[in-house]
PDB file of N, CA, C and O in Angstrom:
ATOM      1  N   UNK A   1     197.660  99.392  29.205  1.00  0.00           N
ATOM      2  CA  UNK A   1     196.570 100.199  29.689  1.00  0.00           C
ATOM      3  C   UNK A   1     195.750 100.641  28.479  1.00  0.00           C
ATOM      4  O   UNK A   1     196.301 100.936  27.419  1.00  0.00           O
ATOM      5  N   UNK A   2     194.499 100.682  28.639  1.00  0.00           N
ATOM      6  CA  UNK A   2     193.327 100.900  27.552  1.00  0.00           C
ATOM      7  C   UNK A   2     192.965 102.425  28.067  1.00  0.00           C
ATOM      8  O   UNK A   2     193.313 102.844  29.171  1.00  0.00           O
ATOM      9  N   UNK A   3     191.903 103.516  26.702  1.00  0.00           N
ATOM     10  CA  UNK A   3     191.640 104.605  27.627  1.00  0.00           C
ATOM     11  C   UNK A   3     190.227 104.258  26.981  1.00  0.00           C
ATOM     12  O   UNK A   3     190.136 103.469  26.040  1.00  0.00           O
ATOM     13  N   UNK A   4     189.265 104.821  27.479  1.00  0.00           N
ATOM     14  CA  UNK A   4     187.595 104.877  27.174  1.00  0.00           C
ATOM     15  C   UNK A   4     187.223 106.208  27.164  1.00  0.00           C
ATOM     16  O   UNK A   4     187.639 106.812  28.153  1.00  0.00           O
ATOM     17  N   UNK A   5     186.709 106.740  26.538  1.00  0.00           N
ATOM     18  CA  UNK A   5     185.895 108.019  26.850  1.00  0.00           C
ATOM     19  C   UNK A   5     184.642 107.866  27.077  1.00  0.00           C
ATOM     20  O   UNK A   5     183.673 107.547  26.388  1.00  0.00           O
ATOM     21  N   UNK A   6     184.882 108.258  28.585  1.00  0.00           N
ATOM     22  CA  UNK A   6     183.551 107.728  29.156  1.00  0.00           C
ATOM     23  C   UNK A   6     182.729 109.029  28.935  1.00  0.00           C
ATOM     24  O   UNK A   6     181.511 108.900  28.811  1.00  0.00           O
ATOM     25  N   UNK A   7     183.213 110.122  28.882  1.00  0.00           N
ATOM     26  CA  UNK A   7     181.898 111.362  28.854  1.00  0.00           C
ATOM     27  C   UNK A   7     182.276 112.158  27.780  1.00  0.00           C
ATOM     28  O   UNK A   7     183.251 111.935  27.062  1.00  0.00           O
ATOM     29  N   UNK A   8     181.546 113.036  27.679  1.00  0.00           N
ATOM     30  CA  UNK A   8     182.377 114.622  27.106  1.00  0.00           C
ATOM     31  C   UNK A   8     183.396 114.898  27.544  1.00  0.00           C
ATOM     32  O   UNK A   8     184.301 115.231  26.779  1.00  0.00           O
ATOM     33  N   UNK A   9     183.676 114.833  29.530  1.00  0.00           N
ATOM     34  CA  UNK A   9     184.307 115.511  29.997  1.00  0.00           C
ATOM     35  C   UNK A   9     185.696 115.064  30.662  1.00  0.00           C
ATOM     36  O   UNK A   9     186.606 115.711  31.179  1.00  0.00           O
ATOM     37  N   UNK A  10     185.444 113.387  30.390  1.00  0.00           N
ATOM     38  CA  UNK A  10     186.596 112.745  30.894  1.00  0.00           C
ATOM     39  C   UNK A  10     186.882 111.648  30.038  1.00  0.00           C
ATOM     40  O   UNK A  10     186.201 111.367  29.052  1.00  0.00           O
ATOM     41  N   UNK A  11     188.003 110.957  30.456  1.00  0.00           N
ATOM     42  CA  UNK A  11     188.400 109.490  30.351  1.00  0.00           C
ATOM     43  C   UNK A  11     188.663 108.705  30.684  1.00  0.00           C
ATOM     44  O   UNK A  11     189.545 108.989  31.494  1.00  0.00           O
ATOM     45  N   UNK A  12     188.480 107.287  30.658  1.00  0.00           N
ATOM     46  CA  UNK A  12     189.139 106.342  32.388  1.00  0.00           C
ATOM     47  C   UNK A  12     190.129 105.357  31.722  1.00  0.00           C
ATOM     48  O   UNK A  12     189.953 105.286  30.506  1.00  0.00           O
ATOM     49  N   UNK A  13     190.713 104.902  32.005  1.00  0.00           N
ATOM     50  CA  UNK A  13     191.911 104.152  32.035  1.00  0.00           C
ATOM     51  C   UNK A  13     191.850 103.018  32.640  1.00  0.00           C
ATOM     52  O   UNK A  13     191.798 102.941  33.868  1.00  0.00           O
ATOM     53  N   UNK A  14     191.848 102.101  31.935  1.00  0.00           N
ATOM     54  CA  UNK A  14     191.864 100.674  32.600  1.00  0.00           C
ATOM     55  C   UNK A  14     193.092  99.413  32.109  1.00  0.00           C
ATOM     56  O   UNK A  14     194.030  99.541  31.322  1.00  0.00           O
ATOM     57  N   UNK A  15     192.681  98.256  32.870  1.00  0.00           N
ATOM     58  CA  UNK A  15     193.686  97.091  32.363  1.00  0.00           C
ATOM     59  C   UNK A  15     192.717  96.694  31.464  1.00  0.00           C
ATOM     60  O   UNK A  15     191.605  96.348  31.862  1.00  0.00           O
ATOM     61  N   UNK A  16     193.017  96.706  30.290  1.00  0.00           N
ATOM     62  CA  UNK A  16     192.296  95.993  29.166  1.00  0.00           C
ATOM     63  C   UNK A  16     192.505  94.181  29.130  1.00  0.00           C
ATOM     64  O   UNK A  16     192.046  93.432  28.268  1.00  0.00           O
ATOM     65  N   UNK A  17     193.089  93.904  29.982  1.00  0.00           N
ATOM     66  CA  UNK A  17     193.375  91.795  30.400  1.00  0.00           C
ATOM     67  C   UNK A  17     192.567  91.635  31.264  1.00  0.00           C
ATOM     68  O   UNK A  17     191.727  90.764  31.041  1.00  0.00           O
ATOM     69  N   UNK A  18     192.495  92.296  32.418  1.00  0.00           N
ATOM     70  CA  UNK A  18     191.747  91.648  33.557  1.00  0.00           C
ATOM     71  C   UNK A  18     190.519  92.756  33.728  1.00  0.00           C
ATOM     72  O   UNK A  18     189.889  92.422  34.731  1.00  0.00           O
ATOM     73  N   UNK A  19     190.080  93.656  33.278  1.00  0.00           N
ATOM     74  CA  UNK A  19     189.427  94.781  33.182  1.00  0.00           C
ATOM     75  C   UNK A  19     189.044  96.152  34.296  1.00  0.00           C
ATOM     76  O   UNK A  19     188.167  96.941  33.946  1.00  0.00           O
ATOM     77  N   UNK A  20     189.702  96.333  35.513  1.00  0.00           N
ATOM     78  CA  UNK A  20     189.727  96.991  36.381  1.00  0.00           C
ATOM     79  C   UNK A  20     190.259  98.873  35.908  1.00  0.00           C
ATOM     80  O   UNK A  20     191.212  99.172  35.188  1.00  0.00           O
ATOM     81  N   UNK A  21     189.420  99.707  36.495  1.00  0.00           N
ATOM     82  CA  UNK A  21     189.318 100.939  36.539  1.00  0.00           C
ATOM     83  C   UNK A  21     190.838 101.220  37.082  1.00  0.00           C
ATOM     84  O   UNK A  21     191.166 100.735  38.166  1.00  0.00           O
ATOM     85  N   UNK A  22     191.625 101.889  36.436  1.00  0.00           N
ATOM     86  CA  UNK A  22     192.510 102.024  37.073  1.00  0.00           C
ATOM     87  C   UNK A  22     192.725 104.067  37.514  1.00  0.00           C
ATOM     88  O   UNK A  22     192.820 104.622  38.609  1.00  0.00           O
ATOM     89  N   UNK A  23     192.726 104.512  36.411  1.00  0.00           N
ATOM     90  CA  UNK A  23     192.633 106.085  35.899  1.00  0.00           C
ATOM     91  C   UNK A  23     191.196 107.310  35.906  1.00  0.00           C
ATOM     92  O   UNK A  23     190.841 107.331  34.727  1.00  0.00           O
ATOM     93  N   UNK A  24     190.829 107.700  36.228  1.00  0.00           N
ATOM     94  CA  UNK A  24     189.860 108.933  35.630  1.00  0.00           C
ATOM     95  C   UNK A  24     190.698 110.297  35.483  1.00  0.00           C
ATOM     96  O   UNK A  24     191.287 110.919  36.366  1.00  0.00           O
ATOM     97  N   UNK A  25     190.604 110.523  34.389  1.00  0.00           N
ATOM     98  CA  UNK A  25     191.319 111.936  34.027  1.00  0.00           C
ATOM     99  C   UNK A  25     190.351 113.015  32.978  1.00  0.00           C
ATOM    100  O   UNK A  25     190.169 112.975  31.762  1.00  0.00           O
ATOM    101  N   UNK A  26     189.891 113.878  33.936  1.00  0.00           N
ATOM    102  CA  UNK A  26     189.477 114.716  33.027  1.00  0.00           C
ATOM    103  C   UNK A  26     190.352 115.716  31.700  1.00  0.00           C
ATOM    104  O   UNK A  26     191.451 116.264  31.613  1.00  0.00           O
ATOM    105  N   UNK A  27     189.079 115.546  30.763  1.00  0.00           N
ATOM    106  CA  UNK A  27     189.647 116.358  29.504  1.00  0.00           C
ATOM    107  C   UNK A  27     190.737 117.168  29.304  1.00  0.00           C
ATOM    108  O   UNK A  27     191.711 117.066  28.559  1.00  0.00           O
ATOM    109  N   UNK A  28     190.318 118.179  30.287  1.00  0.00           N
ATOM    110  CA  UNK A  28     191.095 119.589  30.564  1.00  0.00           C
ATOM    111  C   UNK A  28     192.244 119.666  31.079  1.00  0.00           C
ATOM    112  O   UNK A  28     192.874 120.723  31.074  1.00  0.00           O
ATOM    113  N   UNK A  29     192.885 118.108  31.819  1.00  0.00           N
ATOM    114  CA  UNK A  29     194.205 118.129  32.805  1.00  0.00           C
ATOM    115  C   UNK A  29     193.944 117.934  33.937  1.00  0.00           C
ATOM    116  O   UNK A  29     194.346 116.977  34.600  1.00  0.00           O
ATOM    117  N   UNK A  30     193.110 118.972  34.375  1.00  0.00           N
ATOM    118  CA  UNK A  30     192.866 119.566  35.624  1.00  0.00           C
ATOM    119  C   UNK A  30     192.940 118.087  36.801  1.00  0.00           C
ATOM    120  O   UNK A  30     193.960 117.949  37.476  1.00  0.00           O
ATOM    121  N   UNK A  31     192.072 117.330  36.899  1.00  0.00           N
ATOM    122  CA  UNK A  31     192.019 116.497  37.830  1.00  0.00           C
ATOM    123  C   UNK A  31     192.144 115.109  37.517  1.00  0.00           C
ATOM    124  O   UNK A  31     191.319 114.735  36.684  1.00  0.00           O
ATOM    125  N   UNK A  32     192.861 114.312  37.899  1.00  0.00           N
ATOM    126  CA  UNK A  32     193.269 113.143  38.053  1.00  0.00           C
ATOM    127  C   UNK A  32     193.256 112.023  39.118  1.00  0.00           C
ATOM    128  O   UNK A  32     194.031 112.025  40.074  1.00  0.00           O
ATOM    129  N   UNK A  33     192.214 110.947  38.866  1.00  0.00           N
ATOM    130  CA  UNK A  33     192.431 110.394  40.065  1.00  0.00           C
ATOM    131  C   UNK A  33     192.748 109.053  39.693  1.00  0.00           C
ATOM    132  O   UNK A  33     192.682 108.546  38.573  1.00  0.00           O
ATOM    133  N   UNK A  34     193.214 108.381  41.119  1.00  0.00           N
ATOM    134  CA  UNK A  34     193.661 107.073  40.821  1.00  0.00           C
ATOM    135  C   UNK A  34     193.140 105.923  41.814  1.00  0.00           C
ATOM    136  O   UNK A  34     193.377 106.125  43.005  1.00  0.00           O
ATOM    137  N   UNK A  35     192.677 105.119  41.584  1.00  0.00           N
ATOM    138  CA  UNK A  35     191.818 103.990  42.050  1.00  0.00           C
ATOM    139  C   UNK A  35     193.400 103.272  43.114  1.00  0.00           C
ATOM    140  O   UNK A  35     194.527 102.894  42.793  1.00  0.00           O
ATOM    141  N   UNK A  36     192.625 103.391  44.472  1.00  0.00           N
ATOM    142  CA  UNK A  36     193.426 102.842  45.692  1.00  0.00           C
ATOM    143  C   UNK A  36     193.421 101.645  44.922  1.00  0.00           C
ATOM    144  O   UNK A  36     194.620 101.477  44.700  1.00  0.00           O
ATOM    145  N   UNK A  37     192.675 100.517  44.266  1.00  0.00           N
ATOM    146  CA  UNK A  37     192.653  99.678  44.105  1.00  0.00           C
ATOM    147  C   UNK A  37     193.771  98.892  42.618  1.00  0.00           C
ATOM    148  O   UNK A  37     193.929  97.772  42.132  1.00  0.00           O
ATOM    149  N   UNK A  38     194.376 100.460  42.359  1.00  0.00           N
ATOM    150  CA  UNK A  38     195.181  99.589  41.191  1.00  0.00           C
ATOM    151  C   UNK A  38     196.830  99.836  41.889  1.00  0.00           C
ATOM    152  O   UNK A  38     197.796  99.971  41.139  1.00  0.00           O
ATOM    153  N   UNK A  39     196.972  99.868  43.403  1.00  0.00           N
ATOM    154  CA  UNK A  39     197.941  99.799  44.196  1.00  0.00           C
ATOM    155  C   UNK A  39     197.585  97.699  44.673  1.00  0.00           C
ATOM    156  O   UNK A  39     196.727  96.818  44.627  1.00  0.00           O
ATOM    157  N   UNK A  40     198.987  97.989  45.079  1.00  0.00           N
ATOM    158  CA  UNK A  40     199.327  96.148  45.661  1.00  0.00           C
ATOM    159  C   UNK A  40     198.706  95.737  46.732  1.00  0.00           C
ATOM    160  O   UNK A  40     198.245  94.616  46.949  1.00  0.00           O
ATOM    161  N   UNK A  41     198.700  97.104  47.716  1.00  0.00           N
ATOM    162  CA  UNK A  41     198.240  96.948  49.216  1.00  0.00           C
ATOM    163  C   UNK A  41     197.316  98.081  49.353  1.00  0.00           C
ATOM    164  O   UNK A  41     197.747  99.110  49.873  1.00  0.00           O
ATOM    165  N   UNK A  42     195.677  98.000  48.811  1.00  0.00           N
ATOM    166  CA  UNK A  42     195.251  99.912  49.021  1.00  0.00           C
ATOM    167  C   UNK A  42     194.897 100.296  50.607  1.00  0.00           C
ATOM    168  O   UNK A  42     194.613 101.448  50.938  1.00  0.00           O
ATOM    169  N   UNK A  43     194.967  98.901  51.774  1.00  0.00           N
ATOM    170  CA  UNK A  43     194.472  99.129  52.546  1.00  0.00           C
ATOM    171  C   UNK A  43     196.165 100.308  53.507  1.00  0.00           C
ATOM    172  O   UNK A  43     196.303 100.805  54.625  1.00  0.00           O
ATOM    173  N   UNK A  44     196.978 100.248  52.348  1.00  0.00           N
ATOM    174  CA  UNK A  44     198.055 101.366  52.908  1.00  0.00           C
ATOM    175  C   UNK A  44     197.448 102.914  53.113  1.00  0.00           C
ATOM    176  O   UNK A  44     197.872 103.690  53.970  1.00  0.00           O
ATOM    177  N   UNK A  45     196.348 103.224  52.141  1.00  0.00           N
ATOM    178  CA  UNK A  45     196.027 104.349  52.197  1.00  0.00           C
ATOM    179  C   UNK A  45     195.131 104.714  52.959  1.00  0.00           C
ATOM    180  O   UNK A  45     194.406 103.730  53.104  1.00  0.00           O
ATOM    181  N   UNK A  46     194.759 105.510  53.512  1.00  0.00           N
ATOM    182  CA  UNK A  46     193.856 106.583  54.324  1.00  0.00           C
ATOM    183  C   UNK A  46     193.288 106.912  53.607  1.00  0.00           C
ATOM    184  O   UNK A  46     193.733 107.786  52.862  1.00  0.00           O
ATOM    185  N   UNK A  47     191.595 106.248  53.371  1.00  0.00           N
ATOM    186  CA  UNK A  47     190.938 107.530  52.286  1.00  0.00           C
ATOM    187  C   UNK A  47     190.047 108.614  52.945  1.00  0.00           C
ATOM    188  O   UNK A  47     189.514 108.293  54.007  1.00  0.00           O
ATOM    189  N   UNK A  48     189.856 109.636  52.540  1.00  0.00           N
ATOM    190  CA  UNK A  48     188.920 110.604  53.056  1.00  0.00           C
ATOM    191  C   UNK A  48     188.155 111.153  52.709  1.00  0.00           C
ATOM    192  O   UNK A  48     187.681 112.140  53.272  1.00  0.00           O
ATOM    193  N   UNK A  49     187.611 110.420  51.116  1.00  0.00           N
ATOM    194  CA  UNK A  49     186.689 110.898  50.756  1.00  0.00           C
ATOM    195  C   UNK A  49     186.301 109.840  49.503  1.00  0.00           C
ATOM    196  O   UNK A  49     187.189 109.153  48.999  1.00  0.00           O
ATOM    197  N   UNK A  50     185.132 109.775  49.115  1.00  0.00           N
ATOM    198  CA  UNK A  50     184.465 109.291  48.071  1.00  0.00           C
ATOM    199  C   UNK A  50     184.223 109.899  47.212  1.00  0.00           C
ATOM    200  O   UNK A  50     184.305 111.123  47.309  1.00  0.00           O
ATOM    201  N   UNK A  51     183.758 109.189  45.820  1.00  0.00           N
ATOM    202  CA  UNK A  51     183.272 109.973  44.582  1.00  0.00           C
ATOM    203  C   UNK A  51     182.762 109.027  43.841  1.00  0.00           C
ATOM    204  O   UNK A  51     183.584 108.250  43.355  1.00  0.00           O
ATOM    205  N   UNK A  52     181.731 108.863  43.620  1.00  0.00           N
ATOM    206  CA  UNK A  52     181.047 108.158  43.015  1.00  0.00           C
ATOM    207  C   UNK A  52     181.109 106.633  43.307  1.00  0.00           C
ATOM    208  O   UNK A  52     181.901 106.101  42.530  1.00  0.00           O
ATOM    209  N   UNK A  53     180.723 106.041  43.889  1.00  0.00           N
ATOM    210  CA  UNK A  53     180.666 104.522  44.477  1.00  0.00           C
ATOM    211  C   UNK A  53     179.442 104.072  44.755  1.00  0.00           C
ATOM    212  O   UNK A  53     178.626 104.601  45.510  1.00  0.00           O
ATOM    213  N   UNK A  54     179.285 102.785  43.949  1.00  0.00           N
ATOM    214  CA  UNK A  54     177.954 102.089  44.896  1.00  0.00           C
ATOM    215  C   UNK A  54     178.288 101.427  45.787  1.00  0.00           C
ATOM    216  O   UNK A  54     177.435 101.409  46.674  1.00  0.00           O
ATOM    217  N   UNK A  55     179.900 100.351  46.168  1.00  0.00           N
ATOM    218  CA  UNK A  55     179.860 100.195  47.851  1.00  0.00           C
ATOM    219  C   UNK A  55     180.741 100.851  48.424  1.00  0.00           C
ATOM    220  O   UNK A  55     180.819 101.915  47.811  1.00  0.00           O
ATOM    221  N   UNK A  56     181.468 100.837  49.264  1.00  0.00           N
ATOM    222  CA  UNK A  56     182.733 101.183  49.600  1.00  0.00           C
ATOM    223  C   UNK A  56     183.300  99.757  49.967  1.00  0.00           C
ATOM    224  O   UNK A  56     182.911  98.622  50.243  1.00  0.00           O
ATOM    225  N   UNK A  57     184.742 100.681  49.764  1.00  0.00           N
ATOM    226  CA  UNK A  57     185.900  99.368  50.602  1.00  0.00           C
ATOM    227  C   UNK A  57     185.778  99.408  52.224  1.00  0.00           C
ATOM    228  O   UNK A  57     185.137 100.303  52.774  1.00  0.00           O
ATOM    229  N   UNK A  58     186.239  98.686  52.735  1.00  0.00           N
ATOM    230  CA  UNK A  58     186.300  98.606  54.282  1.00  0.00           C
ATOM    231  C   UNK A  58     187.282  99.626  54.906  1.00  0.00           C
ATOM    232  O   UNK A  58     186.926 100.064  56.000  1.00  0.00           O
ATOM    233  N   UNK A  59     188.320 100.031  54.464  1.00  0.00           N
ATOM    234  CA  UNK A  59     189.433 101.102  54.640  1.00  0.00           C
ATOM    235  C   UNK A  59     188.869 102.464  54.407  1.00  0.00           C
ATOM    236  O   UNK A  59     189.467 103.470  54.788  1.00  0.00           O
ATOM    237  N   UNK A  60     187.311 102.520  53.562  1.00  0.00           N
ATOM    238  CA  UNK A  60     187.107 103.918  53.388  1.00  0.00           C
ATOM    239  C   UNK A  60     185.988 104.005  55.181  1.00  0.00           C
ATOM    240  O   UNK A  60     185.322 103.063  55.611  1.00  0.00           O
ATOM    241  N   UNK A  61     186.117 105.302  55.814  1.00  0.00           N
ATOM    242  CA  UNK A  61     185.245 105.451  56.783  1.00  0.00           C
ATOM    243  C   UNK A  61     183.605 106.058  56.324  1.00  0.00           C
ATOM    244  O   UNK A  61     183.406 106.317  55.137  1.00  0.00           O
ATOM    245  N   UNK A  62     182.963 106.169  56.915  1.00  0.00           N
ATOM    246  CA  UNK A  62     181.445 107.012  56.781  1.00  0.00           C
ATOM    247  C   UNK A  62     182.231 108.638  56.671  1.00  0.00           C
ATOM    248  O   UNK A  62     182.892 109.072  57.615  1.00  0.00           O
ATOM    249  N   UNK A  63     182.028 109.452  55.327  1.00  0.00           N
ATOM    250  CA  UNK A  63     182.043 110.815  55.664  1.00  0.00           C
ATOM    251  C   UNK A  63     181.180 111.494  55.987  1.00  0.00           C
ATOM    252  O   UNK A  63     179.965 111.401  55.807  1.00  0.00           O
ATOM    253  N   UNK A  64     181.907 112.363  56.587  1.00  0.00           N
ATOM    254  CA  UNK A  64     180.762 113.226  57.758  1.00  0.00           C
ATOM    255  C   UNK A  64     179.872 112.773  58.356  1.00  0.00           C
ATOM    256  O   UNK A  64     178.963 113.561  58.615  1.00  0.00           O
ATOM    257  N   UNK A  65     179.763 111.665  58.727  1.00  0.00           N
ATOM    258  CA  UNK A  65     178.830 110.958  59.570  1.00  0.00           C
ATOM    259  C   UNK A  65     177.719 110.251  58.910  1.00  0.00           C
ATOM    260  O   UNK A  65     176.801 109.714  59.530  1.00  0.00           O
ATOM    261  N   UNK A  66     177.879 110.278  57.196  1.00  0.00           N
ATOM    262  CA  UNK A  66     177.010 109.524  56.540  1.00  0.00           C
ATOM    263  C   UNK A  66     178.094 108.091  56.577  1.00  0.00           C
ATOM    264  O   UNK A  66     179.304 107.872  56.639  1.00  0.00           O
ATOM    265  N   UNK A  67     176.676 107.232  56.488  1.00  0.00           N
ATOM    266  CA  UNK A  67     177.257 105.171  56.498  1.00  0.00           C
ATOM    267  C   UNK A  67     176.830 105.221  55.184  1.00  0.00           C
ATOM    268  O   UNK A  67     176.137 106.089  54.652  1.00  0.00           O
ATOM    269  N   UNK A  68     177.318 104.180  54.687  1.00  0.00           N
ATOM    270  CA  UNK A  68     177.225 103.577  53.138  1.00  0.00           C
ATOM    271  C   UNK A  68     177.331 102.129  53.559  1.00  0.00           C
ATOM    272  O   UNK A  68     178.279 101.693  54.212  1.00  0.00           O
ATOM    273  N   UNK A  69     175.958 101.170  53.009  1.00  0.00           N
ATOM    274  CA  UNK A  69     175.381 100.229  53.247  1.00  0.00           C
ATOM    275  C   UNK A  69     177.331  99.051  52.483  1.00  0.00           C
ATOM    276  O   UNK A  69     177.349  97.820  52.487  1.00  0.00           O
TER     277      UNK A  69
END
């Protein structure tokens, strides 16, 4: 695993071989997230929310009644 500092405020974590986002972890500890997509099967998960995406996966729904093309 590779880390990048992508901002001031965070860092992301990736496979440095095949190059996929795996990590975002901010500076501070505080929040950590992890890409459904660096799981085997992500369509196991239920997502319920987005954060920053230009498409979505098919497993994520419209929140709150907004669609994403």
């Amino acid at each position: 695993m590779a880390t990048y500092a992508s901002s001031d405020w965070a860092t992301r974590q990736f496979c440095p071989t095949c190059g996929p986002g795996l990590f975002w972890r901010s500076n501070d500890g505080a929040v950590t997230m992890v890409s459904a997509q660096a799981f085997d099967d992500p369509s196991a998960f239920v997502l319920e929310d987005e954060f920053c995406i230009e498409s979505k996966p098919d497993t994520l729904r419209p929140w709150r009644g907004i669609g994403r093309a």
